[in-house]
TORDO-68965 format. One record per residue (C-alpha): x, y, z; residue number from 1. Coordinates in pm, whole numbers, plus 50000, padded with zeros to 5 digits. Example, Ala and Ser with C-alpha at 12.3 -4.5 7.8 and 13.67 -1.06 7.14 Angstrom:
! TORDO-68965
{{51230,49550,50780},1}
{{51367,49894,50714},2}
This chain:
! TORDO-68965
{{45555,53500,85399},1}
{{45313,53571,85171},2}
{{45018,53576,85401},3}
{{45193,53772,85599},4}
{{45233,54055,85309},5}
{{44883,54022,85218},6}
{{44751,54089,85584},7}
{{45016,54414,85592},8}
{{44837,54537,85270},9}
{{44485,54519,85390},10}
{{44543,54645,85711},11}
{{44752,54972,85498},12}
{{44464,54953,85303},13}
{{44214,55005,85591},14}
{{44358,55243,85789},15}
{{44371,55470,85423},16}
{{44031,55420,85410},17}
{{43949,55519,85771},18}
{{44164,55808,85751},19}
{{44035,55938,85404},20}
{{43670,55915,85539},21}
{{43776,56181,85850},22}
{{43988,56416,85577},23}
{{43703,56428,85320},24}
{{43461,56684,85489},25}
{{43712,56938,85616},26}
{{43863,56908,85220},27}
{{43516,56925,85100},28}
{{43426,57252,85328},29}
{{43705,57406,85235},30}
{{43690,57368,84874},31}
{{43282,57407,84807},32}
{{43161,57766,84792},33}
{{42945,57803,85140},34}
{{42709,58022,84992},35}
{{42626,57739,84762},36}
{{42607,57454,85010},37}
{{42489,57609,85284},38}
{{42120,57664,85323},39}
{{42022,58040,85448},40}
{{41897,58054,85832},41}
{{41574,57936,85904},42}
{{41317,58208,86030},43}
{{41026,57938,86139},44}
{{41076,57772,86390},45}
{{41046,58045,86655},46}
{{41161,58064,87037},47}
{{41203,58324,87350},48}
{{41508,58448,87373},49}
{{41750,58284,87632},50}
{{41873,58516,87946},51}
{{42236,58446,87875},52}
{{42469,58606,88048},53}
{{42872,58574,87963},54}
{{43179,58737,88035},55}
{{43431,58711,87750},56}
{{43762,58709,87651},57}
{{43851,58924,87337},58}
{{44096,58694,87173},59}
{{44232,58976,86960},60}
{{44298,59220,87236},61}
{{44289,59036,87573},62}
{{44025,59219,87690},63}
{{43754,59124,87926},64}
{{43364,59206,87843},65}
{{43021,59104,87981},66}
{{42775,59008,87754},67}
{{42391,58973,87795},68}
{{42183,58864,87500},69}
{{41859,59051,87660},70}
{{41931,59376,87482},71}
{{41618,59529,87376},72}
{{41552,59623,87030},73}
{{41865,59516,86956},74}
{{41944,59208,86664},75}
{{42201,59020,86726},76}
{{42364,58700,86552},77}
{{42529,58511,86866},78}
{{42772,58224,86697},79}
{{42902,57920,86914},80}
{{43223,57751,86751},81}
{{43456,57550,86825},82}
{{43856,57516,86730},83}
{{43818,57178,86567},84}
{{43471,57260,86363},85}
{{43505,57270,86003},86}
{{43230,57456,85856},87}
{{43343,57776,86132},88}
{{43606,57947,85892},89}
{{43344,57939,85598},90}
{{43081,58035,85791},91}
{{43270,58330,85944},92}
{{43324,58474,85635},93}
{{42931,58445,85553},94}
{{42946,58656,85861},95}
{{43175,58913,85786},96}
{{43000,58925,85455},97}
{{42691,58967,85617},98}
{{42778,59214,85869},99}
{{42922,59456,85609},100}
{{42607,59422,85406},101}
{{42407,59517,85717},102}
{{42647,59854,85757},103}
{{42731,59691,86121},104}
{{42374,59725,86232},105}
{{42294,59412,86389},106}
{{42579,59258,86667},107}
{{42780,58986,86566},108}
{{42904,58772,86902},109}
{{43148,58451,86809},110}
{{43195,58253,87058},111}
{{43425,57967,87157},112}
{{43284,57725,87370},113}
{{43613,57536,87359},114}
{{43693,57435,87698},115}
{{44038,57571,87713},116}
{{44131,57940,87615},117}
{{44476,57784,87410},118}
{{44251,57618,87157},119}
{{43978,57897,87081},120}
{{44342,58142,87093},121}
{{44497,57827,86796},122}
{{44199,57920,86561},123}
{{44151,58286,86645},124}
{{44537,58335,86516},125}
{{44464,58110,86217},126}
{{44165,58327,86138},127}
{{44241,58663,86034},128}
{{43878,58799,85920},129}
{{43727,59118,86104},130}
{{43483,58909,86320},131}
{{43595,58963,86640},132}
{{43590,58626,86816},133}
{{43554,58571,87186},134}
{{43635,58335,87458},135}
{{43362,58262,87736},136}
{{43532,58258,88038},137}
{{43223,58209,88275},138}
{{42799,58220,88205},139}
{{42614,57906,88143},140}
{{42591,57766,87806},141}
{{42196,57769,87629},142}
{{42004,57429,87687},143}
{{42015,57207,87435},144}
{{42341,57346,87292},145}
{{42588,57077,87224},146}
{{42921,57120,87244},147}
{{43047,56866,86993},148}
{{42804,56998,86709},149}
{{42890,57353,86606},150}
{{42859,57580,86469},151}
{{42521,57674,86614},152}
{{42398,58011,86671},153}
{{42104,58217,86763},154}
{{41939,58509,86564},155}
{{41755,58754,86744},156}
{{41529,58920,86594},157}
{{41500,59239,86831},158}
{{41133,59200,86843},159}
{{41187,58913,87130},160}
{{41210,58651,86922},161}
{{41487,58405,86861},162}
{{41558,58168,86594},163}
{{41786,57865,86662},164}
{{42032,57775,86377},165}
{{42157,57422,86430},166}
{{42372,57346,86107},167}
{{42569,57556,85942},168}
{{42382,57839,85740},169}
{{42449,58070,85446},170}
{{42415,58435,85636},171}
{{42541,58641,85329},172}
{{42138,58494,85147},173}
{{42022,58783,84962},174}
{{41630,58669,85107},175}
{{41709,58661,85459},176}
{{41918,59026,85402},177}
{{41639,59206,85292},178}
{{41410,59039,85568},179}
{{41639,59100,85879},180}
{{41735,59498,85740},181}
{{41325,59524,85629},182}
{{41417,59659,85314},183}
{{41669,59920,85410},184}
């Protein structure tokens, strides 16, 4: 009997352990200050700019849209997330913060990659910033972008270069403001 009670603790005792490792980052994103923790985007490692081409699902409005990231002249932040990423909502605010900072100069495109429309429509009710978040509903994804690591997004520069982001990033950096708006 009393082997048997010992074996029921450590097993309790393991599966506590497992499952406090998986809750600690979400807890841990959600209480640190992402301005802190995250690092701001990184302008140096330099790329073309990907042809994609999209059509989207507005998942405030329901609307349809095509989207093409070869705009010319145009910056453009395009963010790939995911319904179960935990560093998204914090990040999304970086964005909003960043967008209003930029007077809504440069485009902002967040994008699901989700492969079902319920779970990017979950997190888009959840999230109630003014981002507006999208859906892709058809267009090929970028190579090299994973699926099970977002965020990830792209800044374009509007000179024709792009600049991959591959962790999580502090937009809202006072450095990389003044850089991207040149001063203005």
């Amino acid at each position: 009997m009393k082997r048997k009670t010992i074996w029921n603790i450590l097993i309790g005792l393991v599966i506590f352990i497992v499952l406090a490792l998986m809750i600690a980052p979400a807890i841990f994103v959600k209480l640190a200050d992402p301005e802190r923790v995250f690092s701001p985007p990184s302008l140096e490692e330099r790329a073309e700019v990907p042809d994609l081409e999209f059509q989207l699902l507005d998942l405030s409005g329901g609307d349809t849209l095509e989207f093409h990231s070869a705009k010319a002249g145009k910056q453009q932040i395009i963010y790939f997330w995911t319904e179960n990423c935990h560093p998204c909502p914090p990040e999304l605010r970086l964005l909003e913060k960043f967008r209003k900072e930029t007077e809504e100069r440069i485009d902002i495109w967040a994008i699901s990659i989700d492969k079902a429309p319920d779970r990017a429509g979950r997190f888009a009710e959840l999230y109630q910033d003014n981002i507006p978040l999208y859906y892709r509903i058809e267009g090929d994804l970028p190579e090299g972008l994973s699926r099970t690591k977002t965020p990830q997004s792209l800044y374009i520069d509007g000179k024709g270069n792009a600049y991959w982001q591959k962790i999580p990033v502090n937009w809202a950096d006072e450095a990389f403001l003044e850089e991207v708006t040149d001063g203005q």
